[in-house]
C-alpha positions in Angstrom: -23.6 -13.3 18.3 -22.1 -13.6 14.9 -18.9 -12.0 14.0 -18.8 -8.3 13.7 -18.4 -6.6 10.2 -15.4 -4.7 11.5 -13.9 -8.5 12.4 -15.6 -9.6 9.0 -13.1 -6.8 7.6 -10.3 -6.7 9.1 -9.8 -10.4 8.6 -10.5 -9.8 4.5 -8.5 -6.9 4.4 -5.9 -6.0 7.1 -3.3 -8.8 6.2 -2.9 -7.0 2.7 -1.3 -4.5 4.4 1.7 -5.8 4.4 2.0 -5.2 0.8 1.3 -1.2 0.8 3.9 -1.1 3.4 6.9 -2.7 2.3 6.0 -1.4 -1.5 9.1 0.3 -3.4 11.4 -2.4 -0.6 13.6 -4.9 -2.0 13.6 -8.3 0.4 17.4 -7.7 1.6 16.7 -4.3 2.5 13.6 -6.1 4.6 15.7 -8.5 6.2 18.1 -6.2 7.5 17.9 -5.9 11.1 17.5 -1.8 12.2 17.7 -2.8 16.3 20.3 -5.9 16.1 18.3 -7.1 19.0 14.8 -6.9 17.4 13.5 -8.2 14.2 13.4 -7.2 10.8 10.2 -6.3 8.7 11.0 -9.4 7.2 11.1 -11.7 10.4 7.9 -9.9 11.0 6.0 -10.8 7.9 7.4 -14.7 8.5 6.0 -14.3 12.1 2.7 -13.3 10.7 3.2 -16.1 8.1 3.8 -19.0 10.7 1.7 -17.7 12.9 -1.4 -18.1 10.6 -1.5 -22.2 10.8 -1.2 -22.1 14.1 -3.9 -20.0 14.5 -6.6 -22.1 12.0 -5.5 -25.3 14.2 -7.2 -23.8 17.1 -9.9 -22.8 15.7 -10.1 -26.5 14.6 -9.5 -27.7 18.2 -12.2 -25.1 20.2 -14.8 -26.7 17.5 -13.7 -30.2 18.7 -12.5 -30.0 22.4 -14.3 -28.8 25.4 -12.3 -25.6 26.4 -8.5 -26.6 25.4 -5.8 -24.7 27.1 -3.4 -23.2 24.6 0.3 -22.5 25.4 1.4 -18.8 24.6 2.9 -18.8 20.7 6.6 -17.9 21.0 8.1 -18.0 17.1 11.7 -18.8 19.2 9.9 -22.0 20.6 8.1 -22.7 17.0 10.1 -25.8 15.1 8.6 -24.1 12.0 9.4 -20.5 12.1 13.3 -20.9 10.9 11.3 -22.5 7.9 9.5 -19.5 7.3 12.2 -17.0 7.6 14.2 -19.2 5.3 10.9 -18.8 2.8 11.3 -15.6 0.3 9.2 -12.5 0.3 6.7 -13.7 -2.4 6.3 -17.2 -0.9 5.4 -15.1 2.8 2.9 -13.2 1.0 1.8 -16.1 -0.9 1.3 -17.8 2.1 -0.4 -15.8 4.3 -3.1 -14.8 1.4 -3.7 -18.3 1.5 -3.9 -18.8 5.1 -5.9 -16.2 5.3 -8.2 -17.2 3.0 -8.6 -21.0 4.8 -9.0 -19.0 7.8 -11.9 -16.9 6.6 -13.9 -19.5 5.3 -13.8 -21.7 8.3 -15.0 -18.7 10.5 -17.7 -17.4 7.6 -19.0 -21.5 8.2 -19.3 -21.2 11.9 -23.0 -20.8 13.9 -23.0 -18.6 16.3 -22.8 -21.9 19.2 -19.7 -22.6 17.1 -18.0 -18.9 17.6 -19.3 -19.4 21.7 -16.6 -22.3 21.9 -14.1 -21.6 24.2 -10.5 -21.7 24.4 -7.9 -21.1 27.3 -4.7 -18.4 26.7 -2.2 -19.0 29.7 -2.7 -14.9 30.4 -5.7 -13.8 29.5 -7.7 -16.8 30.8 -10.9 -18.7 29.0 -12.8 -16.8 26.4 -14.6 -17.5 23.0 -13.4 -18.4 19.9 -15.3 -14.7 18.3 -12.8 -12.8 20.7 -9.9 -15.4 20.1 -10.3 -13.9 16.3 -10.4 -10.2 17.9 -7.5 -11.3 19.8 -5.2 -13.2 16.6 -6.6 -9.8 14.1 -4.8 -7.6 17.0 -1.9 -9.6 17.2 -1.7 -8.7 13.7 -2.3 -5.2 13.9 0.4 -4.6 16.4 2.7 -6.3 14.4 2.3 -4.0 11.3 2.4 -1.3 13.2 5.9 -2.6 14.3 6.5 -2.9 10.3 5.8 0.7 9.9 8.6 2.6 11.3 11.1 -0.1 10.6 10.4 0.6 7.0 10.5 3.8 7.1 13.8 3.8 8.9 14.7 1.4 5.5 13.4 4.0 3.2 15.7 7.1 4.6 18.6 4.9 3.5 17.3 4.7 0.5 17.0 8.5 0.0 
């Protein structure tokens, strides 16, 4: 079964809305923390960022290995991520247009064997790489819907 058009999409689309949400923001007021003890917008977009590579390399390993097992992706645990906090705004968005895109073609490529391949999550158990896409454009989605209020809490200090 080939990849839905509402995967097809989402995977085109959703990331750019990153953009509509922080428009009008300047990248200090997105790094500043609302909770102390949660992140920023900005820590959210350099999660989404870092996240991306990650996600292309399994892609890359399902099409090679028989059924890896993946380890849950914690940006605390991730050598990279202070790198990508560190990055500004415009190299984030840079980024993750260009991730994106890499990400996109190699899944546009794939047969439907190829999107059959499995991989292992440590929770959710064995399933194929189509629903690991379902599963990474989710991830996303959740995470700009955690974007959302934070900038709006950003924008009634602005007002």
């Amino acid at each position: 079964m080939p990849l839905s058009a509402s995967v097809l999409a989402r995977l085109q689309y959703q990331h750019q809305t990153i953009d509509e949400l922080i428009t009008g923001l300047s990248e200090e007021e997105l790094r500043r923390r609302i909770y102390p003890d949660k992140w920023s917008a900005f820590e959210n977009i350099a999660h989404l960022a870092a996240y991306q590579p990650v996600f292309f390399e399994r892609l890359v390993r399902m099409q090679q290995d028989t059924a890896p097992a993946f380890e849950r992706y914690v940006a605390e645990n991730d050598p990279l991520f202070p790198g990508y906090v560190d990055r500004t705004l415009e190299q984030l968005l840079r980024d993750i247009r260009k991730e994106r895109s890499r990400i996109l073609s190699e899944l546009e490529g794939m047969s439907e064997a190829t999107l059959q391949r499995t991989g292992r999550h440590p929770k959710f158990g064995l399933f194929p790489l189509a629903t690991w896409t379902e599963f990474f454009l989710l991830h996303e989605a959740h995470h700009l819907f955690t974007i959302f209020p934070l900038v709006q809490e950003l924008r009634k200090g602005q007002g």
